[in-house]
C-alpha positions as CSV (number, residue, x, y, z in Angstrom):
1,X,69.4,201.7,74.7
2,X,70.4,203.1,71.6
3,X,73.2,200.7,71.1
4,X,71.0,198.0,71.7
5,X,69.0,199.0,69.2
6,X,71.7,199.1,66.9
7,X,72.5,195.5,67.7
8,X,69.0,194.2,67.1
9,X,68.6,195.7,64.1
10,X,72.2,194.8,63.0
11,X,72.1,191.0,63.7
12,X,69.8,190.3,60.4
13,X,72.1,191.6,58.0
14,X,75.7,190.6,59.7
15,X,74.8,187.6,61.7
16,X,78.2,186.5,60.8
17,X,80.1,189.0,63.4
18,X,78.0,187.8,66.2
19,X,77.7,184.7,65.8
20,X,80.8,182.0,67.9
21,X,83.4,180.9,65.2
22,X,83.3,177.5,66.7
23,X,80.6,175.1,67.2
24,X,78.6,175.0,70.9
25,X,80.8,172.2,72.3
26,X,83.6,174.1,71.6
27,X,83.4,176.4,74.3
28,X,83.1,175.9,78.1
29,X,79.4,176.4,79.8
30,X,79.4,179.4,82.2
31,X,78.7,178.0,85.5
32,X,74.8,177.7,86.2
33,X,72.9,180.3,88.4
34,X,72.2,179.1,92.1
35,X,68.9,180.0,92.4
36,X,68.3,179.4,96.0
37,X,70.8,182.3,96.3
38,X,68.9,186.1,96.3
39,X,71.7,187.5,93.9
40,X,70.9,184.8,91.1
41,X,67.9,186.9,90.6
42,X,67.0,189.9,89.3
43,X,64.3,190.6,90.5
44,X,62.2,189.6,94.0
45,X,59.3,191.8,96.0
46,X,61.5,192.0,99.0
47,X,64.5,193.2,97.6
48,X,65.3,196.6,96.0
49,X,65.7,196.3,92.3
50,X,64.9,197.6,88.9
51,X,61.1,196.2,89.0
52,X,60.3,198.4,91.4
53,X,60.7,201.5,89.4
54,X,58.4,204.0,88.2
55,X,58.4,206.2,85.2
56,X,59.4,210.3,86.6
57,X,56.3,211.5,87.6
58,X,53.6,209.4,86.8
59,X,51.9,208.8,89.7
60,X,52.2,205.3,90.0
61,X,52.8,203.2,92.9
62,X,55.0,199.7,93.6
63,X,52.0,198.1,95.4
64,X,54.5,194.9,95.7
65,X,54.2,194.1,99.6
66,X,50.1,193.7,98.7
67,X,49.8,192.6,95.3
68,X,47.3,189.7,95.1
69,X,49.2,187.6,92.7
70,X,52.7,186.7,91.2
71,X,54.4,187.3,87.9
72,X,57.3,185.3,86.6
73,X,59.4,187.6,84.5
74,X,61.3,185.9,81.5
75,X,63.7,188.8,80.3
76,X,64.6,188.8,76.8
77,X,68.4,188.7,74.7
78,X,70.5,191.4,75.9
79,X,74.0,189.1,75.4
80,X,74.5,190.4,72.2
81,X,78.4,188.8,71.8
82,X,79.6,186.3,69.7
83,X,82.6,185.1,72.4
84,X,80.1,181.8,73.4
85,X,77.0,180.5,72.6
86,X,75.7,181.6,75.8
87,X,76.2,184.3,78.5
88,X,77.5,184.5,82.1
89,X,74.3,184.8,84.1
90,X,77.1,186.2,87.2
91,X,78.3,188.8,84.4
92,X,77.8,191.8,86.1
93,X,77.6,194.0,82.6
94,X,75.5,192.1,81.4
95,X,73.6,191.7,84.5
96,X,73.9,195.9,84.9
97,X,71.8,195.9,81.0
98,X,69.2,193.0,81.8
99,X,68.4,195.6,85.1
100,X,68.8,198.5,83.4
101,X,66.5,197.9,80.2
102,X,64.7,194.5,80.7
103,X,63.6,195.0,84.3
104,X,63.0,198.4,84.8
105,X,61.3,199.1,81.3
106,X,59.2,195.8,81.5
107,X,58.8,193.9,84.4
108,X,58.0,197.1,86.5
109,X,55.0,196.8,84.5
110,X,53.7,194.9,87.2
111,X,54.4,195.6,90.3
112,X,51.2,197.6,91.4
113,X,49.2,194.0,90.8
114,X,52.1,191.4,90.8
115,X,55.1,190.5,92.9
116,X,58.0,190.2,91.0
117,X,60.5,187.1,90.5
118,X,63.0,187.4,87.7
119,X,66.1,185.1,87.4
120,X,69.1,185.8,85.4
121,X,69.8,183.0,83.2
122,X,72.3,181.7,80.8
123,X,71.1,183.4,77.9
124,X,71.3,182.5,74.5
125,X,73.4,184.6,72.1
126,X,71.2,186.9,69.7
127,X,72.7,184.7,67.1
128,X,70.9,181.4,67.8
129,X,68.5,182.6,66.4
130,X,70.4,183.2,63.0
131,X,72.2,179.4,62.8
132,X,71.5,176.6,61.4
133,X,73.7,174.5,62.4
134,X,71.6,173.2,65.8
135,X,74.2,175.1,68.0
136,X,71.5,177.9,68.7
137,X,69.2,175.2,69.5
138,X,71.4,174.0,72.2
139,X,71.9,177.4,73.6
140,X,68.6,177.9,74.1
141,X,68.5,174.6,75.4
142,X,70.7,176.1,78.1
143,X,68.8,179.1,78.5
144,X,65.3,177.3,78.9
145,X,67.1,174.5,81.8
146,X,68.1,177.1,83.6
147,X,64.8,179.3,83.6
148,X,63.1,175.6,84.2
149,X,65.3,175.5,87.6
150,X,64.0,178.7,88.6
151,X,60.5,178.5,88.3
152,X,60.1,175.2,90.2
153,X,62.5,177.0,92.9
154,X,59.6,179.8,93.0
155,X,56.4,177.1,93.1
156,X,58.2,175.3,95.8
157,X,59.5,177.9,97.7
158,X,57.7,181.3,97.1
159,X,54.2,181.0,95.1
160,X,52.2,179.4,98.0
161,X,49.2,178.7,95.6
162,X,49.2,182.2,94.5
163,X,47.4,183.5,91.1
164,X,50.2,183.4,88.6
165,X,50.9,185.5,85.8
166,X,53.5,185.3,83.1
167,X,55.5,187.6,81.2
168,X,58.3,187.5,78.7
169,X,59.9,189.2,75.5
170,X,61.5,188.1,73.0
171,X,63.9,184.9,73.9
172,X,62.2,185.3,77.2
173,X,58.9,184.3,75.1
174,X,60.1,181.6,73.5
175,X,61.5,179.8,77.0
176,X,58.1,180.9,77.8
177,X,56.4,179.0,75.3
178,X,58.3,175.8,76.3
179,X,57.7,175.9,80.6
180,X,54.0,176.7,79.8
181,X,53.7,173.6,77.7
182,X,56.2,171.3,79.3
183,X,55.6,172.4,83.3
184,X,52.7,174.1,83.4
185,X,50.4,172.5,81.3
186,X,51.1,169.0,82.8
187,X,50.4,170.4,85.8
188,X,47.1,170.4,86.9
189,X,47.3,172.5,89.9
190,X,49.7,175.1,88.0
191,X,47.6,175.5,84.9
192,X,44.1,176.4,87.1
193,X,46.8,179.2,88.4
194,X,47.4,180.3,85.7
195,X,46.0,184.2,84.9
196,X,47.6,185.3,81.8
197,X,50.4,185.1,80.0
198,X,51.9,187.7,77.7
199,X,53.9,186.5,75.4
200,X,55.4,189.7,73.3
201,X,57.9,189.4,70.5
202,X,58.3,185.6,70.3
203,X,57.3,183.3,67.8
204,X,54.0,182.7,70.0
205,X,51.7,180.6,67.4
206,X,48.1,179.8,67.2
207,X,47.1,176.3,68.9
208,X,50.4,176.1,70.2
209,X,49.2,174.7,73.8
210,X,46.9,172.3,74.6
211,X,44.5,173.9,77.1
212,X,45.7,177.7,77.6
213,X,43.9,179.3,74.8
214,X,44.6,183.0,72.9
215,X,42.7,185.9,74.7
216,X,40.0,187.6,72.7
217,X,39.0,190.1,75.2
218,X,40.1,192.8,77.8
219,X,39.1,190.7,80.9
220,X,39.6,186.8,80.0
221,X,41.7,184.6,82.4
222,X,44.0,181.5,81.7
223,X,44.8,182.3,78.1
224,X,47.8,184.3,76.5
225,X,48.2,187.4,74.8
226,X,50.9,187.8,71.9
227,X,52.0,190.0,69.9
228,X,55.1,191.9,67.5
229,X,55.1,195.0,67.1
230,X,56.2,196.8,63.6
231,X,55.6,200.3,61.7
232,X,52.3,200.2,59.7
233,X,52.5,198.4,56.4
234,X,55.8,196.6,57.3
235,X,56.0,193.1,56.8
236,X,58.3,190.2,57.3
237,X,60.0,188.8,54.3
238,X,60.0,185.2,53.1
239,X,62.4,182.8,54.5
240,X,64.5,181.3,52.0
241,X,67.4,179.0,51.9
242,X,69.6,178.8,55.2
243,X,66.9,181.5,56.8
244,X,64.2,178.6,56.7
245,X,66.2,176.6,59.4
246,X,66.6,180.1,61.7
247,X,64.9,179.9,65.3
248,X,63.7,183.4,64.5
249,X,61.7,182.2,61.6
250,X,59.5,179.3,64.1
251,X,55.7,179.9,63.5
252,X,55.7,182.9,61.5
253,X,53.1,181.7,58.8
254,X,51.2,180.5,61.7
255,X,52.0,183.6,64.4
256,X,49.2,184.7,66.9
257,X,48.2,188.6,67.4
258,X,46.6,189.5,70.5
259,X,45.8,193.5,69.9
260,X,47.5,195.4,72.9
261,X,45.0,198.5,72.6
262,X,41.7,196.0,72.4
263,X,42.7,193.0,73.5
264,X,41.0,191.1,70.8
265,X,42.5,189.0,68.2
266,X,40.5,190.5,65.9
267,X,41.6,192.8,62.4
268,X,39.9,195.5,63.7
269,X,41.9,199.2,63.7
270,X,41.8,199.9,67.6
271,X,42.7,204.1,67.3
272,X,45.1,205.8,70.1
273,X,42.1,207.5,71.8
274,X,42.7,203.8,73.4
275,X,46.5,204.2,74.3
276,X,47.2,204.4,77.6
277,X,50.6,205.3,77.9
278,X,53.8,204.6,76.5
279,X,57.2,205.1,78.4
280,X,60.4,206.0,76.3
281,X,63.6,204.8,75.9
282,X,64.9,207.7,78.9
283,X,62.1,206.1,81.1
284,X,61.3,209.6,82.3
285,X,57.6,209.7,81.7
286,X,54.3,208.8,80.5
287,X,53.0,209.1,77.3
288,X,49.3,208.8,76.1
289,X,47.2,208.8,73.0
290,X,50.8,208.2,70.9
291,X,50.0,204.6,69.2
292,X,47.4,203.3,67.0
293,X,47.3,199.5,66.7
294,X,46.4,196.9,64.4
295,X,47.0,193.4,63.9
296,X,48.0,192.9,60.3
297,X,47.6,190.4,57.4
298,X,50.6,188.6,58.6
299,X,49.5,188.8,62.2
300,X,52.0,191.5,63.9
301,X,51.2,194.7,65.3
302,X,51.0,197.7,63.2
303,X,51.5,200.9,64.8
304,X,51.8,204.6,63.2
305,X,54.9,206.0,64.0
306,X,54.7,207.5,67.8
307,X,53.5,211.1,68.1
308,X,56.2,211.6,70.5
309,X,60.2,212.0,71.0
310,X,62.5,209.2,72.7
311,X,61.2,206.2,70.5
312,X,63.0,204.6,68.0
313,X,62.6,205.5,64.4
314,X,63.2,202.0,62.8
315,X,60.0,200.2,61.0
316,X,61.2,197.5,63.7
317,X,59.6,198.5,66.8
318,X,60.8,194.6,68.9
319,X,62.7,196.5,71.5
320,X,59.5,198.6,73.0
321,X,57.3,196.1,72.4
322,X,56.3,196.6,75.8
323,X,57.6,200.3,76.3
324,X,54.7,201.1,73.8
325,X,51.8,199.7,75.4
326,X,53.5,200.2,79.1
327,X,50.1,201.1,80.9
328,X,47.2,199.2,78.6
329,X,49.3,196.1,80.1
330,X,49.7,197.7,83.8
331,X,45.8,198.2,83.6
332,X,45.1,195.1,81.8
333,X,46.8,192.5,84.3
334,X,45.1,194.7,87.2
335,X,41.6,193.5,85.6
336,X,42.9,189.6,84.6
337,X,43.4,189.2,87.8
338,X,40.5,190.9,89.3
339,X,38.5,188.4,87.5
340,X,40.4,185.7,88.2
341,X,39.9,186.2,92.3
342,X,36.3,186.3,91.5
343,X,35.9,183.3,90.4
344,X,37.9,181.5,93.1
């Protein structure tokens, strides 16, 4: 993890070293995932996998084989190369990191309430998000057809009408953003489905759908939750020049923030005698009453540093922006979709 971290942080000030040298049509695609084959995904409830794990001794169960509803799990960037625009999705090191981190830190979140389904997916570079140029756009492009393929593999095969749920990070959020708009939206049947959505560390805007609204409290259904998370009093610096062209800089003067600890989308300081439980980067417990939260000025998470060893000390907290609100989400999605059967 720590060398991820290293990478995330070190894309904004040498994009140059990981971004391709040549332009997207330059290189060869890899070959797309098959997703009517089990190992084109990373995660399903009747397979072992990473979702299914637990933080050491927490007490928490993989209720997969009873959950009462589904969650489609958009993992974010962890091709952090600048060989091709896009990564093998049969790669089996980078498969080995998207289980290792992705998975098991953040779509485990939900597998007491939710069955799992994950697809691997020809992810974009980190450094799409850095160019200019309209070759990151076409990556993504990539990325988003291929996560497209896989969801309507899951409603026709797997999702038998089931409450839906979903959850992404990251580039995962923003090929979120896209199916909810595109595929679910125009879907009538798909959109009553429809839960939550949690939408961390995109560039998830306000009034950026059509009928799924933000949530503004604890226990609403068919809305999403957003949110970046940041050291207090951090804040993202204008865009200027090239940087006003980067993917990474879509929506921010318009970002939504969905507080984690409340669930409101309110200013108000939500103090950690609200904090569930974090789990850190070791993934070998629990940790509660660590983070404060607040949504700030320009609409990201603040949080106080963590009152705790194993998180990262950058003001840049992107990479745990689930880790850090690990069980508020676990506890929230259990209620969403208590609600949700109610009213069916």
């Amino acid at each position: 993890m720590r060398s991820i971290l290293v990478a995330v942080a070190g894309l904004l000030l040498l994009p140059c070293c990981l971004t391709p040298r040549k332009s997207f049509d330059h290189y060869p695609l890899p070959s797309p995932p098959d997703f009517t084959r089990e190992e084109s995904w990373a995660a399903l409830p009747w397979k072992k996998d990473s979702a299914d794990a637990l933080p050491a001794g927490s007490g928490l169960h993989d209720e997969q084989v009873h959950a009462p509803a589904d969650v489609f799990f958009i993992h974010p960037t962890l091709y952090f190369k600048g060989k091709n625009w896009n990564g093998d999705a049969n790669d089996e090191d980078l498969r080995k990191l998207t289980d290792k981190y992705a998975i098991r830190h953040q779509a485990s979140i939900f597998n007491e309430t939710c069955k799992v389904y994950a697809p691997y997916y020809r992810q974009a570079t980190l450094a799409a998000f850095t160019d200019h140029n309209g070759d990151g756009r076409r990556a993504l492009d990539t990325a988003y057809a291929d996560v497209r393929r896989a969801f309507l593999h899951y409603v026709k095969n797997w999702s038998s009408a089931r409450p839906l749920v979903i959850a992404a990070h990251s580039q995962g959020t923003f090929i979120a953003q896209r199916l909810i708009a595109e595929v679910i939206e125009a879907d009538p049947a798909l959109r009553e489905r429809l839960v939550v959505a949690y939408l961390a560390g995109g560039s998830a805007a306000r009034d950026m759908f059509t009928t799924i609204v933000p949530c503004d409290s604890a226990g609403q259904t068919n809305c999403y939750a957003a949110w970046h998370t940041r050291r207090w009093g951090s804040s993202f610096k204008e865009a200027n020049g090239k940087q006003e062209k980067w993917l990474a800089y879509d929506n921010v003067k318009t970002y939504e923030c969905v507080n984690p600890l409340s669930w409101k989308r309110d200013s108000a300081y939500a103090p950690a005698a609200l904090h569930k439980g974090s789990v850190p980067v070791k993934f070998d417990r629990i940790d509660t009453g660590i983070v404060d939260a607040q949504c700030s000025p320009q609409h990201i998470i603040w949080v106080h540093k963590p009152k705790a060893k194993g998180y990262t000390r950058r003001k840049n907290y992107h990479i745990l922006d689930y880790n850090l609100f690990y069980m508020n989400v676990r506890e929230n999605v259990k209620l969403r979709v208590e609600n949700f059967l109610l009213k069916e």
